[in-house]
C-alpha positions as CSV (number, residue, x, y, z in Angstrom):
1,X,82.4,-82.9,33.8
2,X,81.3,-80.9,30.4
3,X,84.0,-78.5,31.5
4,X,86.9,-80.6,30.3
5,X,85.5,-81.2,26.5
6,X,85.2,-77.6,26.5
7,X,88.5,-76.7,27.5
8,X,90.1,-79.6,25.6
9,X,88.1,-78.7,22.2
10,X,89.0,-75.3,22.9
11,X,92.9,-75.9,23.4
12,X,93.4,-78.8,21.3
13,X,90.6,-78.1,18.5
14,X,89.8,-81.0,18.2
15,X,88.0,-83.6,21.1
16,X,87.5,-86.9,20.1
17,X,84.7,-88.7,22.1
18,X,84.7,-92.8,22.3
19,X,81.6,-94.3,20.2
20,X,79.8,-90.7,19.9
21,X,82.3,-89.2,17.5
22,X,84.8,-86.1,17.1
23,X,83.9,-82.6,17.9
24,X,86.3,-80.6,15.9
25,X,86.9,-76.4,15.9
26,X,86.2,-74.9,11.9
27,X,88.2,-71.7,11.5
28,X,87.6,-69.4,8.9
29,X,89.4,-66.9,8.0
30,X,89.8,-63.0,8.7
31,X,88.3,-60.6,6.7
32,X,90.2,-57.1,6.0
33,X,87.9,-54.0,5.7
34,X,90.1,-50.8,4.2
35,X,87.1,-48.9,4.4
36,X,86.7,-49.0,7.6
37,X,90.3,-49.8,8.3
38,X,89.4,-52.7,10.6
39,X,90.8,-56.3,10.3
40,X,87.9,-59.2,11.6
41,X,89.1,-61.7,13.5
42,X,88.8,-65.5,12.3
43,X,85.3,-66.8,13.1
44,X,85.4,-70.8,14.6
45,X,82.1,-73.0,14.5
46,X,82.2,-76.0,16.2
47,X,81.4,-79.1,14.0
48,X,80.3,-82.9,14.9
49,X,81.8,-85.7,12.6
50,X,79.4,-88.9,13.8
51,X,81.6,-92.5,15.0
52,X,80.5,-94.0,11.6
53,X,82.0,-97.1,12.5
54,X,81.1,-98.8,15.5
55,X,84.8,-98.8,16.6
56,X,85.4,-97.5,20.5
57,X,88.5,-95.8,20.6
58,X,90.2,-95.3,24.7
59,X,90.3,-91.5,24.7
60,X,90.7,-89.9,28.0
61,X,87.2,-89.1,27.6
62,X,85.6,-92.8,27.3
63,X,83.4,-92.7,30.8
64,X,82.2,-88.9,29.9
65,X,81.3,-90.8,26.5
66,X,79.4,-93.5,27.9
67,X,78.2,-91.2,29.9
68,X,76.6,-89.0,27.3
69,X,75.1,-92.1,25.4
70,X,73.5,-93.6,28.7
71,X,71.9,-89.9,29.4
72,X,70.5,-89.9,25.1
73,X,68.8,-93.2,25.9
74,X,66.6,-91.7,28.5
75,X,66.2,-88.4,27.1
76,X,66.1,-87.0,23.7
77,X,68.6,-83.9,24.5
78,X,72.0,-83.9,26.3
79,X,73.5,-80.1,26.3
80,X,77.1,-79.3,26.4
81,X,78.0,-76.3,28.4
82,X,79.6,-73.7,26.0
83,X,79.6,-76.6,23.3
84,X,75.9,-77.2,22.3
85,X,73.6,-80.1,22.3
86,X,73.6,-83.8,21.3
87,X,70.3,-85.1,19.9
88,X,69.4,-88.6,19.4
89,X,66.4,-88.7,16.5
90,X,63.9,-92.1,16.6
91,X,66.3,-93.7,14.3
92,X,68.9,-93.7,16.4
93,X,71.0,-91.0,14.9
94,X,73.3,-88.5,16.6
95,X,73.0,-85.1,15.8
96,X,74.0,-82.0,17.0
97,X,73.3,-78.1,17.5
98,X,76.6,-76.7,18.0
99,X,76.1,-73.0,19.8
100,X,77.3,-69.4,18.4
101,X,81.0,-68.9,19.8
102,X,80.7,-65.3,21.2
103,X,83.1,-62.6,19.1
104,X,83.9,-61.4,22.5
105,X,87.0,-64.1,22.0
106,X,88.2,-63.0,18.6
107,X,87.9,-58.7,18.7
108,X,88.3,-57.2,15.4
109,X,91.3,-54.8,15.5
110,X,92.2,-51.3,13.8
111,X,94.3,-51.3,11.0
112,X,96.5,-48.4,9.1
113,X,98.3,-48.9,5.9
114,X,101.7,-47.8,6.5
115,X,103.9,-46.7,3.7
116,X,107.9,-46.4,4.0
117,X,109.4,-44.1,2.0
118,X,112.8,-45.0,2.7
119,X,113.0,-48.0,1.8
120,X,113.7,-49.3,-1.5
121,X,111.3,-51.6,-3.0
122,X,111.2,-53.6,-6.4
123,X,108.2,-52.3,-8.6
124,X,106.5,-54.7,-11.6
125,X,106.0,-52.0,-13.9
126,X,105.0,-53.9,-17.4
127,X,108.3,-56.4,-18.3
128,X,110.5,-54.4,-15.8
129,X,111.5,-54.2,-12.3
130,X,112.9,-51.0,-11.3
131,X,112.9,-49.7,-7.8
132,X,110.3,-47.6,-6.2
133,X,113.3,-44.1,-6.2
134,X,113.8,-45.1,-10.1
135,X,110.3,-44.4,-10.9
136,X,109.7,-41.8,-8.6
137,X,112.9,-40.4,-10.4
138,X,111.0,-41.0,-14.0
139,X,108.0,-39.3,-12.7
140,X,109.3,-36.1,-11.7
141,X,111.5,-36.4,-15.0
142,X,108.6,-36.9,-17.3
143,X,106.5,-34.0,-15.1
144,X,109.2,-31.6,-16.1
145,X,109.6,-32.5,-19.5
146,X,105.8,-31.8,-19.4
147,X,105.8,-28.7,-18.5
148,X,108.7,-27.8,-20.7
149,X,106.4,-28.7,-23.3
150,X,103.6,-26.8,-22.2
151,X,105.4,-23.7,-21.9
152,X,107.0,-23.9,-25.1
153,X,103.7,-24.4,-27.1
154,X,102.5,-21.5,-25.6
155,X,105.3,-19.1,-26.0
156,X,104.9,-20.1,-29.9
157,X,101.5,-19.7,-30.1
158,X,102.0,-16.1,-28.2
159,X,104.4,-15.2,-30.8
160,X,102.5,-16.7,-33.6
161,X,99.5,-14.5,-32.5
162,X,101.3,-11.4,-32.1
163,X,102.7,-12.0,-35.9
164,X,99.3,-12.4,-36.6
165,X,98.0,-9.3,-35.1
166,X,100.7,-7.3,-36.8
167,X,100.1,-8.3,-40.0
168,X,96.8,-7.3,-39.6
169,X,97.2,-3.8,-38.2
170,X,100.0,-3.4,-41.4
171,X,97.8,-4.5,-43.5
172,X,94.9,-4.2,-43.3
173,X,91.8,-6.9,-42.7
174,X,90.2,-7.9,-46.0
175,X,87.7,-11.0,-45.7
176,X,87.4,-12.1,-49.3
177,X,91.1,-11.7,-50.3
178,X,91.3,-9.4,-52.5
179,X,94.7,-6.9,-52.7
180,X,94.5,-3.1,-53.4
181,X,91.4,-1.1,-54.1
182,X,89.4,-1.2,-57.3
């Protein structure tokens, strides 16, 4: 009997229940881990919202309803195969302990970035929105006029050394600057 407000809150996510009130699935959602490159599935928790008003609704499950509320006034505890347990406290209030759904349901899966490099793809890149090739084209342009650079700062300070050096060896070293011999 329990059986078909399992599989009806399960399917439908939602099971209404005639003067109890409605037992409804809370998804939340999944998580993405790119550490571990895992993706965790949505967890669900099953919530009660109590019949605040006193209003019977026909729902396919009125007699398991009535049910239910006959079995709370005798005992204190009614449990819900795969659902959880109805309380009634001395007050008269409805409560209830909805159980852990199993992650056996909802396996976390593997995940791999995957990058296309043929594909062309528009880039925000400050007030601009070139391509992904138009800046890969920029970057290998500005690399190069790097290194072009580079080498030619240190062809000029080669040749300003060697100038250097031969002044020195025509010359002469003399620390305090003064020319010819006294």
């Amino acid at each position: 009997m329990y059986k078909t407000i399992a599989s009806s809150l399960f399917l439908h996510k939602k099971c209404t229940l005639s003067g109890i009130g409605t037992l409804s699935m809370k998804s939340h959602s999944a998580v993405s881990d790119f550490l571990t490159n895992r993706i965790f599935a949505p967890t669900y928790r099953i919530e009660f919202i109590p019949n605040s008003n006193e209003i019977n609704l026909q729902s396919e499950f009125t007699e398991i309803s009535n049910y239910i509320k006959n079995k709370l006034d005798k005992e204190d505890s009614v449990l819900l195969d795969g659902i959880g347990t109805f309380t009634k406290s001395s007050n008269g209030k409805l409560d209830f302990y909805p159980i852990t759904i199993d992650p056996v349901f909802n396996p976390d899966i593997k995940s791999q970035k995957v990058v296309k490099q043929e594909t062309v793809q528009e880039i925000l890149v400050e007030d601009q929105q070139p391509n992904n090739i138009e800046v890969e084209e920029n970057l290998i342009t500005s690399e190069t006029t790097f290194e072009r650079w580079k080498i030619s700062a240190i062809v000029l300070f080669s040749i300003s050394v060697l100038l250097i050096i031969i002044y020195i060896i025509q010359k002469g070293l003399n620390l305090f600057g003064n020319i010819g011999a006294y």
